[in-house]
C-alpha atoms as one frame of an Amber mdcrd trajectory, in Angstrom:
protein
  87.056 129.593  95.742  88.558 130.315  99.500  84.899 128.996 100.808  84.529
 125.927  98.893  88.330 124.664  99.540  87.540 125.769 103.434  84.280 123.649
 102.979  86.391 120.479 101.610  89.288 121.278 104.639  87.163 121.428 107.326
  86.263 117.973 106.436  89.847 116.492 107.218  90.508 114.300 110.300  93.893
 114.435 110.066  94.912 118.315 110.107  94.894 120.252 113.548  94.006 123.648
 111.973  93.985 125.764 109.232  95.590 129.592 108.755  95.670 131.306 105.702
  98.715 132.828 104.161  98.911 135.851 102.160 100.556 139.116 101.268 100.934
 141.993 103.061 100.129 144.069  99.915  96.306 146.026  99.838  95.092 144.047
  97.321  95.139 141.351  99.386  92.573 143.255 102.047  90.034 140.947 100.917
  91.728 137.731 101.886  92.445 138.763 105.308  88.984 139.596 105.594  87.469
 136.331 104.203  89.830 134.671 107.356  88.299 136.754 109.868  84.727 136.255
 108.620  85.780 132.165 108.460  86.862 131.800 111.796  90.530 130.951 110.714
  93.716 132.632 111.066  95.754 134.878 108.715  99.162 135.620 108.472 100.236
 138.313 105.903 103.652 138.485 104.988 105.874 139.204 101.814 104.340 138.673
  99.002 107.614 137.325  96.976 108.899 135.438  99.868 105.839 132.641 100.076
 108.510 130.135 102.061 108.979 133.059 104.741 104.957 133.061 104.920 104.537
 129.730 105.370 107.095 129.402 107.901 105.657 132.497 109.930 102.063 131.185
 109.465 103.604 127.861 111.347 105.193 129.403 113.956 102.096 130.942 115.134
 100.584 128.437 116.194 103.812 126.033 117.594 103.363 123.885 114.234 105.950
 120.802 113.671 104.861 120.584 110.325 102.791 122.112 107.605 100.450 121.247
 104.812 100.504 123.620 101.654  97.916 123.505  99.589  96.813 126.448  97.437
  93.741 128.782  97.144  92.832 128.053  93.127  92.039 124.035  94.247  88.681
 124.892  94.965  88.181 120.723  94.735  90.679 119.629  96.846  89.707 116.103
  97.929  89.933 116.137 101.435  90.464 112.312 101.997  93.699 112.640  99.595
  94.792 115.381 102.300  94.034 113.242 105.448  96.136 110.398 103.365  99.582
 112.320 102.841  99.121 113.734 106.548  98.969 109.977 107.828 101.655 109.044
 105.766 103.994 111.961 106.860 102.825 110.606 110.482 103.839 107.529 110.030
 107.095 107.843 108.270 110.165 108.170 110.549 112.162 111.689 109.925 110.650
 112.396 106.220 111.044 115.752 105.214 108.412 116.096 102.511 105.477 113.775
 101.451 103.633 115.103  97.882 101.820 114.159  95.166 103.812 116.378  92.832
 106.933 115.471  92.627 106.002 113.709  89.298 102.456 114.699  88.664  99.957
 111.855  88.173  96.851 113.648  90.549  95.120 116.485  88.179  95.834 119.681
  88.624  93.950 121.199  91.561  94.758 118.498  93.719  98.205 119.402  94.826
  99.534 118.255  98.482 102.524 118.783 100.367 102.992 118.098 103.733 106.366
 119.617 105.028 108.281 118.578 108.127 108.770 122.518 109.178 112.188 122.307
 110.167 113.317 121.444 107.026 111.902 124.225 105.518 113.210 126.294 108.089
 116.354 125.090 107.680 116.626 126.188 103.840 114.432 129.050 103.749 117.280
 131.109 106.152 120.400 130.102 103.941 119.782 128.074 100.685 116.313 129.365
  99.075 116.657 131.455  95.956 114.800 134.211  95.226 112.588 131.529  92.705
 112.862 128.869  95.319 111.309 131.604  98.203 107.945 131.926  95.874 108.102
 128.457  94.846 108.978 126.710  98.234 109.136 123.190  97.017 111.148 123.468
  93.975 114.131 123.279  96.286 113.411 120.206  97.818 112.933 118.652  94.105
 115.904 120.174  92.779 118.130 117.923  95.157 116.287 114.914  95.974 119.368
 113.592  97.267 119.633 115.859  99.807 115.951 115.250 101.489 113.697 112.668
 102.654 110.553 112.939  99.909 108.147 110.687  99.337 106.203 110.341  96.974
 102.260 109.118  95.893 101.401 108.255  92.591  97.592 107.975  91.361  96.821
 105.082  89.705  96.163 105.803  86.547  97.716 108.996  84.938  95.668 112.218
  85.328  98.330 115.172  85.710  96.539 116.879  82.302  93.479 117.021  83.612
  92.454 120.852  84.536  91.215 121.546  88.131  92.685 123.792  89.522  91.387
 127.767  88.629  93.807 129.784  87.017  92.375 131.616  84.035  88.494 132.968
  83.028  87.988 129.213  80.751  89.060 127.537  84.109  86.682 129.251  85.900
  84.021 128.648  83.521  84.827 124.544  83.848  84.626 124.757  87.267  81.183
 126.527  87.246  79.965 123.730  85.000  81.316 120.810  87.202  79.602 122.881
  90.004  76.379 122.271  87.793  77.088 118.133  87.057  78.316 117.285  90.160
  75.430 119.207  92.668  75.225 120.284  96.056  76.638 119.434  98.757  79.873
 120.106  96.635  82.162 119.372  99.177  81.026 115.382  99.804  81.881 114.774
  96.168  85.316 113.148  96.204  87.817 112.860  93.711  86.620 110.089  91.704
  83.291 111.752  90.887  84.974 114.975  89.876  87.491 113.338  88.086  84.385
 111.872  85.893  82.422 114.813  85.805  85.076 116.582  84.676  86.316 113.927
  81.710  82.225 113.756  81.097  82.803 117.975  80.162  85.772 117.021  78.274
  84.207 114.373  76.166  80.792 116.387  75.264  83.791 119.733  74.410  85.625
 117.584  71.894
């Protein structure tokens, strides 16, 4: 899954990198080891405190900001990335651009771009132990205390399944591997969003 959301990443024109972030735990050995075969670099860190990662992961390479997106969004439509990085360029002193603050994209296809101060900021006094896993939830909690914006899809598709966290998830995802065809990666989120209603309809 690491590979094919790599393969959609490297295809954005608006990030300046990518590092993975995991755990310091053993079980995680594998991950690290994916990074270092990739080319891309790893931070390891505590595996509770995912806001402490992220921030650390930043810092190693002088970021101003960050974009989180997670390793079961093996789809991940890179020109939906390159759009909430633009927009967080754009906007004057945002703290947080998304697509999730009310879920409309499908699962799977979850951006946040994150002005890295502000995390920073709340991550050393004002993150619960929840909120330190979570990172976000903070920000969403008091939307009246931060600078969010956020992007709607057009039409409603926050049921839809495509992200991979269970063995039937898996399963859809090796089917839409087998509608949509290689080069995976150049399909973008309108044709997996109708491959994957296609599945759906021939299921029911």
């Amino acid at each position: 899954m690491l590979s094919y959301l790599l393969d959609r990443l490297k295809q954005c024109g608006e990030l300046d990198g990518v590092i993975l972030a995991t755990s310091d735990q053993a079980a995680d050995d594998p991950i690290a080891d994916f990074a270092e075969k990739a080319g891309i670099g790893c931070y390891r860190g505590s595996l509770e405190d995912v806001a402490g990662r992220l921030v650390a992961a930043a810092d190693m390479v002088a970021a101003e900001a960050l974009v989180r997106v997670s390793g079961d969004s093996p789809l991940l439509d890179s020109a939906l990335v390159d759009r909430l990085v633009a927009m967080f360029r754009k906007k004057d002193s945002v703290d947080l651009v998304t697509n999730v603050q009310k879920r409309t994209f499908p699962k799977g296809q979850s951006v946040e771009v994150l002005a890295l101060e502000s995390l920073r900021r709340v991550h050393r006094s004002e993150l619960s132990r929840s909120e330190r896993e979570h990172v976000t939830s903070h920000f969403y909690r008091h939307p009246d205390r931060f600078r969010i914006v956020n992007v709607e899809h057009e039409a409603p598709l926050g049921s839809l399944q495509l992200s991979i966290d269970t063995a039937s998830d898996l399963d859809r995802f090796e089917a839409l591997l087998g509608v949509l065809g290689e080069p995976v990666q150049e399909h973008g989120l309108g044709a997996v969003v109708a491959a994957a209603l296609r599945l759906e309809a021939v299921r029911v």
